[in-house]
N, C-alpha and C positions, 0 to 999 in steps of 0.2 A: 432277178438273181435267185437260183433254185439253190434252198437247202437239201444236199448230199451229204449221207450217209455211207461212208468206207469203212468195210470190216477190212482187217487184216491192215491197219492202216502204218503200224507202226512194223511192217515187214518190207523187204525188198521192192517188189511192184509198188505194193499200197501206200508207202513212206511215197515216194517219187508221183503216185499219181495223184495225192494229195496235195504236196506241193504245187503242183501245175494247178490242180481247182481253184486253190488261193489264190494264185498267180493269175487266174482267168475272171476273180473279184465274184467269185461261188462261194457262195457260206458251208462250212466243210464242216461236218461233225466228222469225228475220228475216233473208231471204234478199235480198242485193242485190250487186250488177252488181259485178264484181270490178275492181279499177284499182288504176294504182300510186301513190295518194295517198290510199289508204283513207280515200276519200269514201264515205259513207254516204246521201248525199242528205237527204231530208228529217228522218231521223234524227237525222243530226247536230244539230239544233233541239230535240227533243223533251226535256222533261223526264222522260218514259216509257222512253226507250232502254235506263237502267240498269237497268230490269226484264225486258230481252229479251236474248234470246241474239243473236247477230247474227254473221252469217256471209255471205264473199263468196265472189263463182261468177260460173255464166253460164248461163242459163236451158239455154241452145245446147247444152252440155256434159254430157252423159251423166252420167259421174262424179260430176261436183260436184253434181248433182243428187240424184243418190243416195245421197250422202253426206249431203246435209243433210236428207233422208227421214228416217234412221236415229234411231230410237226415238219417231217419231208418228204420234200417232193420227191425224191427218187433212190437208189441206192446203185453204189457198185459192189458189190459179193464178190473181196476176194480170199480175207481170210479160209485158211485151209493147213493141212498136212500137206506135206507137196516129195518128200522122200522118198524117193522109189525104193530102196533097198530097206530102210525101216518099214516099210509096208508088206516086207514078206515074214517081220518081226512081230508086227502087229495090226493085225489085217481090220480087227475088231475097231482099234481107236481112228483110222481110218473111215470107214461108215458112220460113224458116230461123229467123228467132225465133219467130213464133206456130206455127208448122205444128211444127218438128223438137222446139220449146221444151212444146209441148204432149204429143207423144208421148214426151217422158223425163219428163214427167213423172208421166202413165199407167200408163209401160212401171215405172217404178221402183218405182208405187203399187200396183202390183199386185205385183212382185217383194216390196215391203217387207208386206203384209196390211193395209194402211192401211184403216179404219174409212170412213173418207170423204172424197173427194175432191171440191171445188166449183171448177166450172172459170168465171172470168170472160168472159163475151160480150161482145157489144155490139146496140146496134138498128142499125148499119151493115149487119149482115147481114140486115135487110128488104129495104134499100133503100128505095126511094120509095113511101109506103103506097098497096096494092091496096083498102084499105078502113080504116075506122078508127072508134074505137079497134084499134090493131094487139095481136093475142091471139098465143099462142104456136103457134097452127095458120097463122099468116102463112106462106106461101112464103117461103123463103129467095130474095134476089136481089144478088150481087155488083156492085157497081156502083165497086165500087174496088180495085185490087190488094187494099188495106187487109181491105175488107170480104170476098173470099174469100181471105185467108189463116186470121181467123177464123172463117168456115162452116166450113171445111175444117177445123182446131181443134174446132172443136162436134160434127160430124159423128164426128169421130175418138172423141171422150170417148163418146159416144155408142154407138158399137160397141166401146167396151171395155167398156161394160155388156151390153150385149146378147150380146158374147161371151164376154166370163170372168165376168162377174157383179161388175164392179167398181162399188161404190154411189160412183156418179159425178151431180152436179148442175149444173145451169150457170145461172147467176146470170146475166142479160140485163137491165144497166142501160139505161136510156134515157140521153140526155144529159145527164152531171153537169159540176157545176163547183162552185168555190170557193174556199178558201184552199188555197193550194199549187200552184195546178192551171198548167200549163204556158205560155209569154208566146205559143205559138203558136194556140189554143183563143181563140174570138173575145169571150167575155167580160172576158179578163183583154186581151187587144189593143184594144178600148175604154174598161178604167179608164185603162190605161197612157195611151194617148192624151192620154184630157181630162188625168188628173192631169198631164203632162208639157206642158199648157197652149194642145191644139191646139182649135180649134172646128169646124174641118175634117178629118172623121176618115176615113181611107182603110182602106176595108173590101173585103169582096165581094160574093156575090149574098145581098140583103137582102130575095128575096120566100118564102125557104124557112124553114116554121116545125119548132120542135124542143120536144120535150117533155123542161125542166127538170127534173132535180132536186141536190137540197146536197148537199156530199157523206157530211156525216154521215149523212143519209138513206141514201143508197146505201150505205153502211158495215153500217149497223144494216140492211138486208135482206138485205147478205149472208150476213149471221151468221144469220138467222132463217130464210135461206135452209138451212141447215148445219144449226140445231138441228131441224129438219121432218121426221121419220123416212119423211113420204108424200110426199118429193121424190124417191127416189133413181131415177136414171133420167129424169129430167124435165128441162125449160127451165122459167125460172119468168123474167117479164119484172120488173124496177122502175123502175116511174115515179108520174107524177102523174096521167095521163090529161087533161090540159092540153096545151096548144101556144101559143106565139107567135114570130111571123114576126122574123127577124134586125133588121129597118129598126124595127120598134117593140120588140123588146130594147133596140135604142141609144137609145132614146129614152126610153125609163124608165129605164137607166144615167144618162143626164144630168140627166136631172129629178133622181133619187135625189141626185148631186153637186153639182146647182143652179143649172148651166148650160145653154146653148142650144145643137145642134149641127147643124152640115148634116154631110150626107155621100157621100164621093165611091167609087163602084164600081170598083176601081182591077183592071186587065185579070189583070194577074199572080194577084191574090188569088181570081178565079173558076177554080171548075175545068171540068174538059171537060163539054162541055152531056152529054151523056151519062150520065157520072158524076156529076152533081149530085144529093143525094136531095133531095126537091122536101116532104114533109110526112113528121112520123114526131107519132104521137100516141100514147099507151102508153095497153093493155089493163092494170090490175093486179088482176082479179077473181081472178086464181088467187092472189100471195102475198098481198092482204088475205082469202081464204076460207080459206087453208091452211098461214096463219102469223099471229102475232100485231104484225105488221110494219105501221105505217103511219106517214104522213112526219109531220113536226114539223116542218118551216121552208116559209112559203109565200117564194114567188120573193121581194118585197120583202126578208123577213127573211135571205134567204141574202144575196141581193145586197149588201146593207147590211156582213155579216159577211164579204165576200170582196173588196170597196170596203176596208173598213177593215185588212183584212190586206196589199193593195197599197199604200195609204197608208203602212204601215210596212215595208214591203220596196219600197220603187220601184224602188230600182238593181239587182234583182235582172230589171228587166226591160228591155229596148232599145225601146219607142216608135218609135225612128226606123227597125228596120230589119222588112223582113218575116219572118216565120220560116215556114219550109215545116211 
């Protein structure tokens, strides 16, 4: 039974993949964002929590990292900034959490003899697809502070394999969503919306498509990620190899709730022409060939499950205001 270590545990991903480690009878430490009201985030909610150790820090933080290293075998790194649009606010605390927050955790996994380390990515760091399905031989292309703070993250874990020999992974979700998932992320800013009564919903640029997936899916690849002894050293993508365009998302969100909606492009909510990734469509031939990893919720069925979980948390979300 291997002691894991989750940063970012009490966040969207990390709350749910937690869960399931418990669930799989894994002694789970849970590493989350230190404060002075001993919030735990999404934790705090879990029926699973009494099963997990739970310790606070700061990704940032050398020590405290290393400290909650001590006696596992492996780690998931998901803790991070993940904001695109606060990233062109603050490019600075970005690198500082995923760039310095990625090297303490290397730097300690190597110091501690860790078994294995699986570092979380993201498909921001394609950018805008040069061809598609995007496979893991994609060029790397920043197009957001966000997006190279983590290349520079990947690239790093990467050379601590290639140089001390640390069996290091990095798990390259495509775009998840669902229960839990943040009020700034445009799926949960369209339940909020209608649920909160608007038929005019103020979005952004709605002709860029993105390749879904739940997040329990993403949960269970990264674990199948971790159990693969023919990953280490590798980027492995998860998705669906599906896409659809933002403007027809909202409108299967509506249908699903049974409503009719227009919708307004509002200037704030786009980002710089530049910066916009324009299609992301996910290659998954390498973890369905080389893991027993495949999804279980088609878009419908997750939707339905992440509708119903804002139906029961609404206040937990502000409708009226934009979040960066």
């Amino acid at each position: 039974m291997p002691k894991i270590l989750i940063t970012g545990a009490g966040g969207f991903i990390g709350s749910h993949l937690a869960e399931r480690c418990v669930e799989l009878g894994w002694a789970v430490r849970a590493l989350v964002r230190y404060n002075s009201r001993n919030h735990w985030g999404f934790l705090d909610r879990s029926p699973l929590t009494k099963e997990m150790e739970v310790l606070t820090g700061d990704i940032r933080d050398f020590d405290s990292v290393h400290r909650a290293l001590e006696g596992c075998q492996a780690v998931f790194h998901l803790a991070a900034l993940i904001g695109i649009p606060y990233s062109y606010s603050s490019p600075l605390a970005y690198l500082q959490t995923n760039g310095i927050g990625a090297y303490n955790i290397l730097q300690s996994a190597r110091m501690r003899g860790l078994e294995s380390v699986v570092i979380t990515s993201t498909s921001e760091t394609y950018g805008t697809a040069q061809y598609v399905p995007i496979d893991e031989n994609h060029p790397p292309n920043a197009q957001s502070p966000y997006a190279a703070s983590k290349i520079a993250a990947d690239q790093l874990a990467l050379s601590y394999f290639r140089s001390f020999g640390l069996p290091v992974k990095i798990a390259r979700p495509f775009n998840t969503y669902g229960p839990r998932q943040s009020a700034r992320a445009i799926i949960p800013t369209i339940i909020s919306q209608i649920l909160a009564g608007r038929r005019v919903l103020q979005l952004g640029n709605l002709t860029p498509t993105r390749d879904l997936s739940f997040v329990k899916d993403t949960a269970e690849g990264i674990i199948e990620i971790y159990k693969s002894p023919e990953l280490i050293g590798e980027v492995v993508n998860i998705g669906q190899d599906q896409e659809i365009a933002m403007g027809d998302l909202c409108h299967l969100i509506a249908s699903l709730l049974g409503v009719t909606v227009e919708i307004h492009s509002e200037a704030q909510r786009l980002r710089p022409e530049g910066s916009e990734v324009e299609r992301l469509r996910c290659n998954p031939a390498k973890i369905k060939g080389r893991t027993a990893w495949r999804p279980r919720y088609t878009l419908k069925q997750g939707l339905q499950e992440t509708i119903a979980f804002l139906q029961d948390h609404r206040d937990d979300y502000k409708p009226d205001l934009y979040n960066l």
